[in-house]
Residue frames as qw, qx, qy, qz and C-alpha x, y, z in Angstrom:
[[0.101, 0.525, 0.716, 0.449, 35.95, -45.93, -13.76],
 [0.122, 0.037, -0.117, 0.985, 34.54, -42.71, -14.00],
 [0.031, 0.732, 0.676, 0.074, 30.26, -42.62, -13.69],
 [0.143, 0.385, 0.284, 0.866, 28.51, -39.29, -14.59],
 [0.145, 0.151, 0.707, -0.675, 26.89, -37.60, -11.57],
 [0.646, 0.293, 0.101, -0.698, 23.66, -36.79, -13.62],
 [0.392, 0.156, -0.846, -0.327, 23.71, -40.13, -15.54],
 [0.204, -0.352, -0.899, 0.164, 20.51, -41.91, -14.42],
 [0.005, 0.542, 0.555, -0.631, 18.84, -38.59, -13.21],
 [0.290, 0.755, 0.520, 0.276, 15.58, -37.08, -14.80],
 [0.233, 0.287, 0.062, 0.927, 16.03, -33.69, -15.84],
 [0.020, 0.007, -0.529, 0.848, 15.62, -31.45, -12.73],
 [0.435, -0.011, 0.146, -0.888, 12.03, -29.64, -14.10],
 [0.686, -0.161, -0.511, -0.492, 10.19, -33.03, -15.67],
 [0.314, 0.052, -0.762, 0.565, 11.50, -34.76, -12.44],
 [0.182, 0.209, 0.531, -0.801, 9.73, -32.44, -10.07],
 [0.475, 0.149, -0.323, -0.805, 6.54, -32.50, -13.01],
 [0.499, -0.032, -0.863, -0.069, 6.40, -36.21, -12.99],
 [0.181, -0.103, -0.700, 0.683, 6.12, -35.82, -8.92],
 [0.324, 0.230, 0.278, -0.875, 3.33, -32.85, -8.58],
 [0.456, 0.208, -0.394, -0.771, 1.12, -34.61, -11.41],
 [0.627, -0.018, -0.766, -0.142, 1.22, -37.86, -10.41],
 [0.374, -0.532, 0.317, -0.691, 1.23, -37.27, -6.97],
 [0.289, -0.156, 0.880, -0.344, -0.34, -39.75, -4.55],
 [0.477, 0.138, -0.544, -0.676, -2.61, -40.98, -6.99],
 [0.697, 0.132, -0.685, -0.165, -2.17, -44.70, -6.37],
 [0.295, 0.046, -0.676, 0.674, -1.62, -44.31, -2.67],
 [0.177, 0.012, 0.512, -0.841, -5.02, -42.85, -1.60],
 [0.014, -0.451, -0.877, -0.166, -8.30, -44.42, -0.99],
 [0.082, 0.599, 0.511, -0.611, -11.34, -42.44, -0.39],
 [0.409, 0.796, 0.420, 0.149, -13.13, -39.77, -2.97],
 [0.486, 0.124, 0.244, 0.830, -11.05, -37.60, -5.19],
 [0.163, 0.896, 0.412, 0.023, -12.21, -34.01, -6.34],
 [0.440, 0.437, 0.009, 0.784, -10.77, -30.40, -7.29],
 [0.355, -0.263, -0.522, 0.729, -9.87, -28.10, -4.38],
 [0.088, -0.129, -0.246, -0.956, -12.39, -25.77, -5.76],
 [0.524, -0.388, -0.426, -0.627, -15.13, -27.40, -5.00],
 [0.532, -0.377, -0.560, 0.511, -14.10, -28.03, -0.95],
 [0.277, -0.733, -0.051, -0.619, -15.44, -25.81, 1.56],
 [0.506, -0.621, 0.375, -0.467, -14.55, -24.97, 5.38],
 [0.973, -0.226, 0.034, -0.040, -12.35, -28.27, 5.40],
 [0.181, -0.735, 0.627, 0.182, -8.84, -29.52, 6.06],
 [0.921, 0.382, 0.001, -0.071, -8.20, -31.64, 2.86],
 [0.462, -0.247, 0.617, 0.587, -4.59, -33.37, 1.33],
 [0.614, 0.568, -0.189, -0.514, -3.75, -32.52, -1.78],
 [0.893, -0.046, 0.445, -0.056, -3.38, -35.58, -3.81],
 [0.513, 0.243, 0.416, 0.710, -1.84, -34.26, -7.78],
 [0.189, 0.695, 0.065, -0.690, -1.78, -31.46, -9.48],
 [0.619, 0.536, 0.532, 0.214, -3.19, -31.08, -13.34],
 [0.153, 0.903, 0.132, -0.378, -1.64, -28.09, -14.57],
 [0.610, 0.775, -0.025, 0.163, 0.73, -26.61, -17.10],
 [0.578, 0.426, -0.133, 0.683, 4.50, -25.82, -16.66],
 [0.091, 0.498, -0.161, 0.847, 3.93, -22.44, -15.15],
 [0.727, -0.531, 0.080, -0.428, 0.84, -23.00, -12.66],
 [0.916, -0.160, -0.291, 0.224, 2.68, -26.29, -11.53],
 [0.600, 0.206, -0.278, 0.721, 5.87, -24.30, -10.71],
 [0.341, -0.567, -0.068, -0.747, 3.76, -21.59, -9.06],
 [0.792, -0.464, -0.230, -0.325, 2.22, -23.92, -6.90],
 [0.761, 0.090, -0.349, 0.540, 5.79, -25.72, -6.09],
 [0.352, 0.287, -0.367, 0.812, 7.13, -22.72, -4.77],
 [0.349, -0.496, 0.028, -0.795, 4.22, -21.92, -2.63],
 [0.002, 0.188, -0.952, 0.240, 4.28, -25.60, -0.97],
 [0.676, 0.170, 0.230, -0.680, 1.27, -26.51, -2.48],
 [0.193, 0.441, -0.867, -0.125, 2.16, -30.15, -3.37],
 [0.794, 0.027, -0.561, -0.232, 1.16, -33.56, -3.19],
 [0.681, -0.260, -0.563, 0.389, 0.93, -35.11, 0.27],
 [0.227, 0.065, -0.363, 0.901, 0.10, -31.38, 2.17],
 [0.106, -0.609, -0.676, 0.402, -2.42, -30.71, 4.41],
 [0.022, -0.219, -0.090, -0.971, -4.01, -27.20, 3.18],
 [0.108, 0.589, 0.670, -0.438, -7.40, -25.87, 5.52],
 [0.242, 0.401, 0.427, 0.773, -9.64, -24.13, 3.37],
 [0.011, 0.285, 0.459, -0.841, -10.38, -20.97, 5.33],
 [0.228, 0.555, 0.162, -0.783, -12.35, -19.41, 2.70],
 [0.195, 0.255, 0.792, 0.518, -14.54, -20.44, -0.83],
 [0.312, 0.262, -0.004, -0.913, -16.96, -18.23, -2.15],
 [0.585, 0.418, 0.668, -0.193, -19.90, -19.74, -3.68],
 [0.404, 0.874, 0.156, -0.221, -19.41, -18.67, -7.35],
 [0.670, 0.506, -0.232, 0.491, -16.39, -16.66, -8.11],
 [0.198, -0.898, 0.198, -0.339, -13.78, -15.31, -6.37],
 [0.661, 0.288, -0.693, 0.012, -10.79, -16.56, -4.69],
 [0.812, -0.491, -0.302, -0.097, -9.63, -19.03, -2.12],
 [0.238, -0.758, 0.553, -0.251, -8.32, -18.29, 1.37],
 [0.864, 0.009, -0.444, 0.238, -5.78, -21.81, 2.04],
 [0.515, -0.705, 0.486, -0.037, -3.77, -22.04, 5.52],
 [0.707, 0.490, -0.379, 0.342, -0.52, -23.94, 4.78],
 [0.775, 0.030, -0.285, 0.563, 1.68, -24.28, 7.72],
 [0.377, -0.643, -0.195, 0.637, 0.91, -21.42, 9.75],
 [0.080, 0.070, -0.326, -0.939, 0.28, -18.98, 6.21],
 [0.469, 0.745, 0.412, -0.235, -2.48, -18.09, 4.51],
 [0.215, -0.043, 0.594, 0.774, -2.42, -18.27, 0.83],
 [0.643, 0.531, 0.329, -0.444, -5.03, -17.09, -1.73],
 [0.386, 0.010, 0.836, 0.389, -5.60, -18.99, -4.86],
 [0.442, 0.217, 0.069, -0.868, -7.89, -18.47, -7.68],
 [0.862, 0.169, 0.338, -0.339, -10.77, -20.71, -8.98],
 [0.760, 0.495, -0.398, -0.138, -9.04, -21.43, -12.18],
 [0.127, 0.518, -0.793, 0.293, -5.59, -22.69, -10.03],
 [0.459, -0.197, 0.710, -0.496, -8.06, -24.49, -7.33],
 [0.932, 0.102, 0.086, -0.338, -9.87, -26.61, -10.01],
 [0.625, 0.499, -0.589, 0.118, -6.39, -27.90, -11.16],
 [0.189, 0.332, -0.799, 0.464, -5.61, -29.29, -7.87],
 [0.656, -0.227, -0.630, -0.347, -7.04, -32.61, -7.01],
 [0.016, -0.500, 0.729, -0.467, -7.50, -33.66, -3.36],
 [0.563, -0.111, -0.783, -0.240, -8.75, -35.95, -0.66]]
């Protein structure tokens, strides 16, 4: 008998969508919120809420569900945010940082 190798597997992008959106949702206790509104702390991120494009964005920067990110830097106001990651430094803007929930 012959089995299809992709028979049973979600299709590659909703796959990884399914992952970054749902995230650890169900798996962490404590108070939610959007990385925008964290200051001068080292937070998990918990899901991301975004569209297609920002979600893949984020993916490839290793800004994901279950990662530690320190927020170096938040303006009050506007302007964006400095994130450490693993020995980088990323910058993000407000719109990207309210879409990503953490804990």
């Amino acid at each position: 008998m012959s089995r299809d190798k992709n028979e049973g597997v979600p299709e590659q992008g909703g796959f990884i969508r399914r992952c970054l959106c749902q995230g650890l949702a169900g798996e962490q206790g404590g108070m939610e919120r959007s990385l925008a509104e964290v200051r001068d702390r080292k937070v998990m991120i918990v899901r991301v809420e975004a569209g297609s494009g920002l979600t893949s964005r984020l993916l490839a920067m290793g800004l994901v569900p279950g990662v530690h990110v320190d927020v170096i830097s938040n303006p009050k106001g506007c302007g964006p945010l400095v994130l450490g990651i693993n020995g980088s430094r990323l910058i993000i803007g407000k719109g990207a940082a309210k879409k990503i929930r953490v804990a």
